[in-house]
C-alpha positions in Angstrom: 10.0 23.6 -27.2 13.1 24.2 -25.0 15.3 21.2 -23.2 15.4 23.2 -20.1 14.3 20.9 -17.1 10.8 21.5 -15.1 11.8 23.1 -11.5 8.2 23.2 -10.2 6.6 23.8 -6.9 3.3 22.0 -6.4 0.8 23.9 -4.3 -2.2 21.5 -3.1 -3.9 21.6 0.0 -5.4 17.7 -0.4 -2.3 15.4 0.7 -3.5 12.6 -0.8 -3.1 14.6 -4.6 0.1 15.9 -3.5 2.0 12.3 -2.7 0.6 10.8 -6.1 1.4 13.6 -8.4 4.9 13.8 -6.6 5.6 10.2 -7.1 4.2 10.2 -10.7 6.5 13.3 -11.6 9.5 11.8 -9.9 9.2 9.2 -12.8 9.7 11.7 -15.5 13.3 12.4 -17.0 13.8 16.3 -17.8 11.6 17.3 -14.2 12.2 18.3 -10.7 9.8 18.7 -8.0 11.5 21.6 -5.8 8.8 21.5 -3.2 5.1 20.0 -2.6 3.5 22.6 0.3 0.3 22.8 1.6 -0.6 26.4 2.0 -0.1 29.9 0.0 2.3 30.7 3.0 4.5 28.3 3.0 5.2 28.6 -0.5 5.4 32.3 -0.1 8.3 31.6 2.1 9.6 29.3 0.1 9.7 30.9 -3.3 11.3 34.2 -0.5 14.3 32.0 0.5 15.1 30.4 -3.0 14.7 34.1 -4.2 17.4 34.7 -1.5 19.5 31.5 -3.2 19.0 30.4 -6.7 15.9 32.2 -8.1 16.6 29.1 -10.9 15.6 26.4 -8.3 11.7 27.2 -9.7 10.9 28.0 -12.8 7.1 26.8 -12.9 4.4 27.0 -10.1 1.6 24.6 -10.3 -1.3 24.9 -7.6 -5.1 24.5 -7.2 -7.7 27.3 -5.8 -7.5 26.0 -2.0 -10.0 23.3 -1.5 -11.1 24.4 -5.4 -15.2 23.9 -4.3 -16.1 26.9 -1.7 -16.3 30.5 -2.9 -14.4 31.5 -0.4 -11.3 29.9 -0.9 -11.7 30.3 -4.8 -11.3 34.0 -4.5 -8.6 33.7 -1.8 -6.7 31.6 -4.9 -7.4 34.3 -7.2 -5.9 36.8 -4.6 -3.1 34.9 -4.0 -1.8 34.6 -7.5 -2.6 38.4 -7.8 0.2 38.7 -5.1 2.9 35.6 -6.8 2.0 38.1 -10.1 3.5 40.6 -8.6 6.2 39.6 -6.4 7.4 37.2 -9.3 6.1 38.8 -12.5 8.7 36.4 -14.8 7.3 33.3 -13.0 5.0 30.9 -15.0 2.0 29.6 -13.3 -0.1 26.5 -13.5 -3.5 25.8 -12.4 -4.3 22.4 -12.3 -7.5 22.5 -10.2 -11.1 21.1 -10.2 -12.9 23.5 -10.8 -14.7 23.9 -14.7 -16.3 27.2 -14.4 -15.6 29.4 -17.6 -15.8 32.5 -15.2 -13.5 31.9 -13.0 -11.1 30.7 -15.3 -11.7 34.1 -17.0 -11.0 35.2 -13.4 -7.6 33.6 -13.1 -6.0 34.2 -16.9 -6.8 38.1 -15.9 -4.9 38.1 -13.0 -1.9 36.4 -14.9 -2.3 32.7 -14.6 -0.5 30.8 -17.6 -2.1 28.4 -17.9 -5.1 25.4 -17.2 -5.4 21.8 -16.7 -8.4 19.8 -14.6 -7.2 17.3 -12.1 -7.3 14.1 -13.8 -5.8 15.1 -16.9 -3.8 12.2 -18.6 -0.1 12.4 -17.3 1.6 12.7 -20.7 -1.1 15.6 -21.7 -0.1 17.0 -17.8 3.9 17.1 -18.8 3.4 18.7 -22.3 1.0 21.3 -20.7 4.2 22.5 -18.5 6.6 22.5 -20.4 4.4 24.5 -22.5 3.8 26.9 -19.5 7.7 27.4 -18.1 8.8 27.8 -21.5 7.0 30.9 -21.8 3.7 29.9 -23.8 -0.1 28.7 -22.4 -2.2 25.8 -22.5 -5.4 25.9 -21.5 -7.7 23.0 -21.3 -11.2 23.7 -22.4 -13.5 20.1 -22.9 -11.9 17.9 -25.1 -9.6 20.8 -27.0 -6.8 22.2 -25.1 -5.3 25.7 -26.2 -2.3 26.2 -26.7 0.1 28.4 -28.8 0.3 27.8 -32.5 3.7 26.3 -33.0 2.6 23.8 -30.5 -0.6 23.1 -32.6 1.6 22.5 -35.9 4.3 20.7 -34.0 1.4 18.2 -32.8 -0.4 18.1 -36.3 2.9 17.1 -37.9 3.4 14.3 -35.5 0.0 12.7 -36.2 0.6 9.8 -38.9 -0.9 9.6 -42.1 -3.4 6.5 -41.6 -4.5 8.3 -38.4 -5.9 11.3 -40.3 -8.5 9.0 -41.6 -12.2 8.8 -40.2 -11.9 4.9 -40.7 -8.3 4.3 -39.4 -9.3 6.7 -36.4 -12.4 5.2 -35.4 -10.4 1.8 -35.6 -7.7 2.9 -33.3 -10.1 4.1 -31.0 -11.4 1.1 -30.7 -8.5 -0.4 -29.9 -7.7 1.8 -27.5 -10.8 1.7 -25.3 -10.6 -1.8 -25.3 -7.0 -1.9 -24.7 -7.8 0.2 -21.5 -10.6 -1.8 -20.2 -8.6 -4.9 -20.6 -5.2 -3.1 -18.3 -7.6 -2.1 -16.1 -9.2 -5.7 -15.4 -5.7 -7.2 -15.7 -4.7 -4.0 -12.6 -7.6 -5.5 -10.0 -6.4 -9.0 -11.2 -2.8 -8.6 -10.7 -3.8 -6.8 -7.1 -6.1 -9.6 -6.1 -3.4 -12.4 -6.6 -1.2 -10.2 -4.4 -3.5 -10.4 -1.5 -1.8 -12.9 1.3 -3.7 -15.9 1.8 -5.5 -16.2 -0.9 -6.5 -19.8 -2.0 -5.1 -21.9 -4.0 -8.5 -22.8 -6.1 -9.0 -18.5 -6.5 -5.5 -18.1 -7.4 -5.5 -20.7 -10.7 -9.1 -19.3 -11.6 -7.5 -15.8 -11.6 -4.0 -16.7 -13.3 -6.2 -18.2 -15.9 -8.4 -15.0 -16.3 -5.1 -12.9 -16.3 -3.7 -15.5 -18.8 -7.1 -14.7 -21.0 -6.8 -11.0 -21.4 -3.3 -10.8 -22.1 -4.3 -13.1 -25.0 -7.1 -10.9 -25.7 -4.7 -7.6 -25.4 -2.6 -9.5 -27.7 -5.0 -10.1 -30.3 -6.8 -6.7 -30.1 -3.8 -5.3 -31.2 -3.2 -7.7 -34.0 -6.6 -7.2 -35.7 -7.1 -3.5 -35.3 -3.6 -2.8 -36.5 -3.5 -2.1 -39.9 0.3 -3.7 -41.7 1.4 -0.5 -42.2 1.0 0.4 -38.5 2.4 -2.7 -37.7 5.8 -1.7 -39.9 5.4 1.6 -38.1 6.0 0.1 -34.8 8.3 -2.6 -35.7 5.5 -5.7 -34.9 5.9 -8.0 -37.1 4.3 -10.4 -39.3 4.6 -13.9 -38.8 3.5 -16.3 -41.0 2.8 -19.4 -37.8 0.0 -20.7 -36.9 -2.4 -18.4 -34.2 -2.0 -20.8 -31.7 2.0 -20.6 -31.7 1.7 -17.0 -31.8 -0.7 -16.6 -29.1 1.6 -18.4 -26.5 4.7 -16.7 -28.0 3.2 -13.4 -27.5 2.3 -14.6 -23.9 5.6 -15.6 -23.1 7.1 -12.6 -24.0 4.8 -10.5 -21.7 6.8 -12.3 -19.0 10.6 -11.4 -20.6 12.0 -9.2 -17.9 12.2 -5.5 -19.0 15.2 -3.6 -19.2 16.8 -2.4 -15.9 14.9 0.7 -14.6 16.3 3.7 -13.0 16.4 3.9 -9.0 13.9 6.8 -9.7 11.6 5.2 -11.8 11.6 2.0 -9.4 10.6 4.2 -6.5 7.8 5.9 -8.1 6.3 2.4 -9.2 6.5 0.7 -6.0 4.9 3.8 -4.1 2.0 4.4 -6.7 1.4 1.2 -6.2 1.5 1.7 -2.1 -0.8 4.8 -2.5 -3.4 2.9 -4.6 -3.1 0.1 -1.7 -3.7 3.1 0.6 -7.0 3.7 -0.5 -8.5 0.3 0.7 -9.9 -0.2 3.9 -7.1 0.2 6.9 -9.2 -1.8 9.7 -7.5 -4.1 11.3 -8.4 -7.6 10.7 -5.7 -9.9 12.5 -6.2 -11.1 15.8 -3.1 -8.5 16.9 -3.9 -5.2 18.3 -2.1 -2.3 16.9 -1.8 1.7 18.5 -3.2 2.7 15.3 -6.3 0.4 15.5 -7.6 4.1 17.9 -7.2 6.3 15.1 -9.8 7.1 13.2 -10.0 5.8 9.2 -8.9 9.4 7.9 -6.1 9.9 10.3 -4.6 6.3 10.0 -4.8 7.3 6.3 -3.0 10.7 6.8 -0.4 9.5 8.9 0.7 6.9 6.6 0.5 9.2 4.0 2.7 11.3 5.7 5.3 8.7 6.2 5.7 7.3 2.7 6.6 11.3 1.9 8.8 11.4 4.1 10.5 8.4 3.0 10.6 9.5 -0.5 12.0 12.8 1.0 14.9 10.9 3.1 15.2 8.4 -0.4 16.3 11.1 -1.9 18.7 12.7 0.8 20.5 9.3 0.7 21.5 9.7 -3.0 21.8 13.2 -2.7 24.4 12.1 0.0 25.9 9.4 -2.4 25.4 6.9 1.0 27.7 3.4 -0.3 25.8 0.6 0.4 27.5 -1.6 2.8 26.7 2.1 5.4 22.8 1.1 5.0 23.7 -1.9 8.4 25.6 0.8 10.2 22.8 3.8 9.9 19.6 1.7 9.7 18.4 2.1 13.3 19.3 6.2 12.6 16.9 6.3 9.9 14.0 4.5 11.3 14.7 7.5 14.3 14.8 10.2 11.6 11.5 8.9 10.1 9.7 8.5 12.9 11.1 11.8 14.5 9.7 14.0 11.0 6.8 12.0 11.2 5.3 12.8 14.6 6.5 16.8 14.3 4.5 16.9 10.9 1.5 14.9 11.8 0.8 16.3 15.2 2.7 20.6 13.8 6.0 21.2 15.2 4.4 24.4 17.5 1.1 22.8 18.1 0.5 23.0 22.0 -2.1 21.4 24.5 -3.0 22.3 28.2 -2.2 19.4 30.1 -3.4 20.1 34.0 -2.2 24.0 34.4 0.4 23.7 32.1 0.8 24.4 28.4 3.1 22.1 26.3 4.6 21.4 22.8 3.0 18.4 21.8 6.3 17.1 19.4 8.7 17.6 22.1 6.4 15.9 24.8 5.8 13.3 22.8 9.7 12.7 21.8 10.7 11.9 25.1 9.7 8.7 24.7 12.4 8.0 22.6 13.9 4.8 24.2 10.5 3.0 24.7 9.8 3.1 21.1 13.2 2.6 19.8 13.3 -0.9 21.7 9.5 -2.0 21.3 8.9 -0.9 17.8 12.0 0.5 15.8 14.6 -1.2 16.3 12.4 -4.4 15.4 10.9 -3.4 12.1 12.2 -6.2 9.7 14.4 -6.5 6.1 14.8 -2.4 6.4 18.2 -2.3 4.7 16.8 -4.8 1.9 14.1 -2.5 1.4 16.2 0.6 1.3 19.0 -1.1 -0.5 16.6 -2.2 -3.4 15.3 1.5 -3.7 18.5 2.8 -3.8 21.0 0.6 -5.5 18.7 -1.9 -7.4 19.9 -4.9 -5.8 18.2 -7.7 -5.6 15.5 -8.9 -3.1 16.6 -12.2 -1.2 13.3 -13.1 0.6 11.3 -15.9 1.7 14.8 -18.2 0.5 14.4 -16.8 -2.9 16.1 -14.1 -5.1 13.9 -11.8 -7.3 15.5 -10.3 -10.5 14.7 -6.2 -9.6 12.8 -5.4 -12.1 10.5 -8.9 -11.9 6.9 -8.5 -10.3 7.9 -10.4 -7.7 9.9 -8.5 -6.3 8.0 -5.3 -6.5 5.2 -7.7 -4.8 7.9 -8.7 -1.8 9.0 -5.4 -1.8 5.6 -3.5 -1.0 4.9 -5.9 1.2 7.7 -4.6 3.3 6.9 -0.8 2.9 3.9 -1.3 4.0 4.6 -2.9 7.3 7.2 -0.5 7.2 4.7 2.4 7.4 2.3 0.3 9.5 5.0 -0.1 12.2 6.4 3.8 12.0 2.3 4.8 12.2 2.7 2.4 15.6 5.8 4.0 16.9 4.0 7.5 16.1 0.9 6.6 18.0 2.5 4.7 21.1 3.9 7.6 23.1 0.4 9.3 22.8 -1.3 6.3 24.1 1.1 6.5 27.1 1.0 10.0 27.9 -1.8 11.4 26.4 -4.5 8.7 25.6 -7.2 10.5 28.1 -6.9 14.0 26.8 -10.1 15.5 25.1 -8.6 17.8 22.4 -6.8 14.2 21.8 -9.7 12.4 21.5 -11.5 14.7 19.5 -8.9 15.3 16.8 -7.7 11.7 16.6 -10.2 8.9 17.9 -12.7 6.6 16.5 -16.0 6.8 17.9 -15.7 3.1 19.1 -12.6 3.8 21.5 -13.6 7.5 23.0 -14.5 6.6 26.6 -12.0 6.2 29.5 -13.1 2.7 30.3 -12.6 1.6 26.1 -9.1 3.6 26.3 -8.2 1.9 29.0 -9.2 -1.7 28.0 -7.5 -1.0 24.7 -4.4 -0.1 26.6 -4.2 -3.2 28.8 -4.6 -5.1 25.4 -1.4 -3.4 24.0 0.4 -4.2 27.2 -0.5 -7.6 26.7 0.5 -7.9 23.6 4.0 -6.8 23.9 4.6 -9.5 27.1 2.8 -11.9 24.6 5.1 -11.3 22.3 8.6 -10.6 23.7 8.1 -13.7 25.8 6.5 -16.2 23.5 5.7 -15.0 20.1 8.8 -13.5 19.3 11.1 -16.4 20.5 8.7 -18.1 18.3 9.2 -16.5 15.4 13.0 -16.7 16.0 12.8 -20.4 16.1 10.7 -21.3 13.3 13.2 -18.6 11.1 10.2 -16.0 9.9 9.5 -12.5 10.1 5.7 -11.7 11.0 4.5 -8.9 8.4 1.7 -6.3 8.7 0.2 -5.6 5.0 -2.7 -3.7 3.2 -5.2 -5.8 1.9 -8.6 -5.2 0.3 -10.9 -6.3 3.5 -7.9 -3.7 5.7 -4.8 -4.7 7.6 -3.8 -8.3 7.1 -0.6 -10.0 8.8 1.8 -12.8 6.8 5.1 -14.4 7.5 8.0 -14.9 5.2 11.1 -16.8 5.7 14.1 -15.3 7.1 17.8 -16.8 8.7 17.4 -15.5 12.4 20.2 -18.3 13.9 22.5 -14.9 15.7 19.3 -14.2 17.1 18.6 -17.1 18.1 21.9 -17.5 19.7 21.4 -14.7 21.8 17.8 -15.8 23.8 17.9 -16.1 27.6 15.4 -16.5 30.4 12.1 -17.1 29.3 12.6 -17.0 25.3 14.8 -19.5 25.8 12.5 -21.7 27.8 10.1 -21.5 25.5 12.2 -22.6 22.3 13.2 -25.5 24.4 9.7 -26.5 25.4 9.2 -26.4 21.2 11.6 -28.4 20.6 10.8 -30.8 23.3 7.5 -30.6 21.8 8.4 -31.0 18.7 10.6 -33.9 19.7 7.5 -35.8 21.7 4.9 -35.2 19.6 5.5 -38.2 17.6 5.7 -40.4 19.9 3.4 -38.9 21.5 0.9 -39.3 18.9 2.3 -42.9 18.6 1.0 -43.6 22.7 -2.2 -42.0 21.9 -3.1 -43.5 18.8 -2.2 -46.8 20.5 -4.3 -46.2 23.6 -6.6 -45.1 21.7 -6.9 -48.8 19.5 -6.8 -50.6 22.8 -10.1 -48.9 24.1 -11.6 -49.2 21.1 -11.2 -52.6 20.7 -12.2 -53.5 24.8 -15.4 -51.1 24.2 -16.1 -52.6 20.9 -15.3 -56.3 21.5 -15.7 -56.9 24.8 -18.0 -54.4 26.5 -20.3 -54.1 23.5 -20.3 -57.9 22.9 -21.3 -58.3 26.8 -23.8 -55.5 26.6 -25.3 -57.3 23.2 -25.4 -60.6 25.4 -27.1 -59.2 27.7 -29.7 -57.5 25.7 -30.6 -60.3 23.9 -31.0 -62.1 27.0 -33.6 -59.6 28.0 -35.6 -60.1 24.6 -35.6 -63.2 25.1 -36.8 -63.0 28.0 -39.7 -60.8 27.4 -40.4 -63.0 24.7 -41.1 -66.3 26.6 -43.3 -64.0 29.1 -45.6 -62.9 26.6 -45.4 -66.3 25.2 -47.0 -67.5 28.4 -49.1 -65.1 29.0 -50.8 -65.8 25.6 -51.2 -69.8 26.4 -52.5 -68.3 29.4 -55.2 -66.1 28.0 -56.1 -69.5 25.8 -56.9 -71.6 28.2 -58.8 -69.0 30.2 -60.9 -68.3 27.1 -61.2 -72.4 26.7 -62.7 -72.7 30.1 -65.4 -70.3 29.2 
């Protein structure tokens, strides 16, 4: 096998498959991902204007059958790779599809496909498979045996250890290994349920102790299915101290900081992580209406999609560009701009038009003239951007909430997606706004974009008004808030949808700066927060003294006077019973 890098270009029509494979690759040393497309003729194009370049730009093609489920589109696939055959006969080809049927795959190594792997095939399996393919061989996946050319076989039998060629050592380490992956995968939904904001403090020390549990249990799953020779193998070794010292040394070195990753590597962590987050339910759940509240569930999923691509895309044009950082203050506002610019011509197609009244317009270019209104509502007040950017592209550490997290540390990645995510949350706002004020009441709109809960005029309308109030809500009280009590107000992804936190943040220039209202109503918090006290003091004072009068002397009068009456209507039927006496006596 060669040491020539992967060039690929991945052909997938679903996005979501697109993003994660892209940021999964991006992790792996020795590949390049040229170019992720969505159809056979933009890659057509493409591959025609690297052909024009640096025919070495691509040297493996990796795509999917269209949707890979209807007829239709299988058999356009099938033509389409008929047509790379023979435009670039030298060029290796891929498929990494869904579909299973031994036909068509028949079908597809006739008309000169290289090579086969199902969607869902592990990642390391995934990587040898093309390599195998761009260095001239095949590998084709068929069950549980994949095919490939002899020399791969032997290479792969060679590397296989002694012990594991056993039926008894095998079954043993397959043991281990399924229960190794059940426990990662509890300890995955663990680790993602104590990163959900607000989460109490009683559910947070029952779930530290569960995660606490299974990294015991991971520890001693290895131990005792491990035989000693394995454990030489691997360099693990064998201690002669007591379980109970081992145990919580093995625990404590599951928390040792790992060495320093690349910038790449980072990256690709934080946003699989983002796109698994991406997959939970995007309603909004705070008390705050957002533009993309409208959207549908698919669309607010697409769009934000769209926009972590894109950053990954402009990520990488900022290294490409060898950026310093101390230029990440002085272009920050551009960026933002840039992203939200490629954001609404991809979402909504650069050409795409829509009759408006008599005329026919470009929906992008309409839509971009609202560049100022955005820039100052949305954009320019996204927060802890150049943290974000300078963590992803330098490494540096994350100063937040008064605290600095090593990079590499989970807290950090935790504090870190937190931003990207209101990052894309805000970007999706800034995308949606100027088709809320232009467009909102358009049909074609409405039909490609709305939820069936805001389609009529009236609910459009009403959900406007609400927007409108929020941003005089905010500019002149909860903003100046905000300022005061030194925070930044967050939007993130959490299991029950979008959730809203606060972290710490020095804001005293801002601060500085507030006039007119804003600044009346930090004043009238400070004269609150100056009276209250005493306030409290008065009230709680006031408060004694009518207890006491309603207690000691009103009640006391009230009790006197009660009693009187008892009294009273005890001496009357006292005397009417002496008087029912006598009456009987005179009988």
């Amino acid at each position: 096998m060669s040491d020539r890098p992967i060039k690929l270009l991945l052909i997938d029509q679903d996005p979501i498959f697109r993003l994660g494979l892209r940021v999964a690759l991006e992790a792996i040393s020795n590949l390049e991902v040229t170019a992720v497309v969505e159809t056979d003729t933009v890659a057509l194009q493409i591959l025609a204007e690297i052909a024009q370049q640096d025919p070495n730009q691509v040297n493996l093609v990796v795509l999917e059958f269209g949707n890979g489920r209807s007829t239709t589109s299988q058999q356009l696939g099938l033509q389409f790779c008929r047509q790379l055959r023979a435009l670039y006969p030298n060029l290796p080809l891929l498929l990494l599809s869904s579909i299973q049927e031994q036909g068509l795959l028949l079908a597809a190594k006739s008309v000169g496909i290289n090579g086969y792997c199902p969607k869902g095939t592990p990642l390391s399996e995934l990587i040898a498979a093309m390599q195998e393919v761009a260095d001239g061989g095949s590998y084709w996946f068929q069950d549980t045996e994949a095919i490939i050319t002899p020399n791969s076989c032997t290479d792969a039998i060679n590397r296989v250890s002694p012990n594991s060629q056993l039926p008894f050592s095998r079954l043993r380490n397959n043991l281990r290994l399924s229960g190794i992956a059940n426990i990662d995968a509890t300890l995955a939904a663990i680790t993602a349920q104590l990163q959900v904001p607000g989460l109490p403090v009683l559910d947070r020390a029952i779930l530290a102790g569960h995660r606490r549990e299974l990294l015991a249990a991971r520890w001693l799953l290895n131990r005792l299915l491990v035989s000693s020779q394995e454990r030489q193998e691997e360099d693990i070794p064998v201690a002669d101290v007591p379980l109970a010292s081992s145990l919580s040394s093995a625990i404590q070195q599951k928390q040792i900081v790992p060495p320093l990753l690349s910038p790449g590597t980072l990256q690709s962590d934080l946003f699989s992580s983002c796109v698994t987050k991406l997959q939970f339910s995007l309603q909004n759940i705070t008390d705050v209406p957002l533009e993309i509240d409208i959207f549908r569930e698919d669309k607010k999923r697409e769009l934000l999609y769209l926009i972590l691509q894109k950053l990954a895309e402009q990520l990488d044009e900022l290294r490409a560009a060898q950026i310093e950082i101390n230029q990440l203050y002085e272009v920050k506002n551009t960026l933002i701009y840039d992203l939200w610019q490629v954001a609404i011509t991809y979402f909504f197609g650069k050409f795409s038009r829509i009759k408006l009244g008599y005329q026919n317009i470009e929906i992008v270019n309409f839509l971009l003239q609202n560049t100022e209104v955005v820039q100052r509502d949305i954009l320019n007040k996204i927060p802890l951007v150049c943290e974000l950017y300078s963590y992803l592209l330098f490494q540096t550490e994350l100063n937040i909430d008064n605290t600095s997290y090593p990079v590499v540390s989970v807290e950090a990645k935790s504090q870190a997606l937190m931003i990207l995510e209101n990052l894309l949350i805000q970007v999706a706002n800034g995308v949606v706004q100027p088709l809320l004020n232009s467009l909102a009441d358009v049909e074609v709109i409405k039909q490609s974009f709305y939820g069936r809960q805001l389609i009529s005029t009236r609910e459009i309308e009403r959900f406007r008004n609400d927007l409108s109030w929020k941003y005089r809500i905010k500019n002149y009280i909860n903003e100046p808030k905000a300022v005061f009590e030194s925070r930044y107000e967050l939007f993130v992804i959490a299991p029950r949808g979008i959730a809203n936190t606060s972290v710490y943040a020095p804001r005293n220039q801002e601060l500085e700066k507030l006039s007119n209202i804003p600044l009346v109503v930090t004043l009238l918090l400070e004269f609150s927060d100056a009276i209250a006290p005493r306030l409290k003091s008065l009230l709680a004072f006031v408060g004694s003294g009518i207890v006491f009068i309603l207690t000691q002397i009103v009640g006391r009068g009230l009790g006197l006077i009660g009693r009187g009456i008892l009294q009273g209507i005890g001496s009357v039927s006292l005397v009417e019973k002496n008087l029912r006496r006598n009456s009987d006596r005179s009988k």
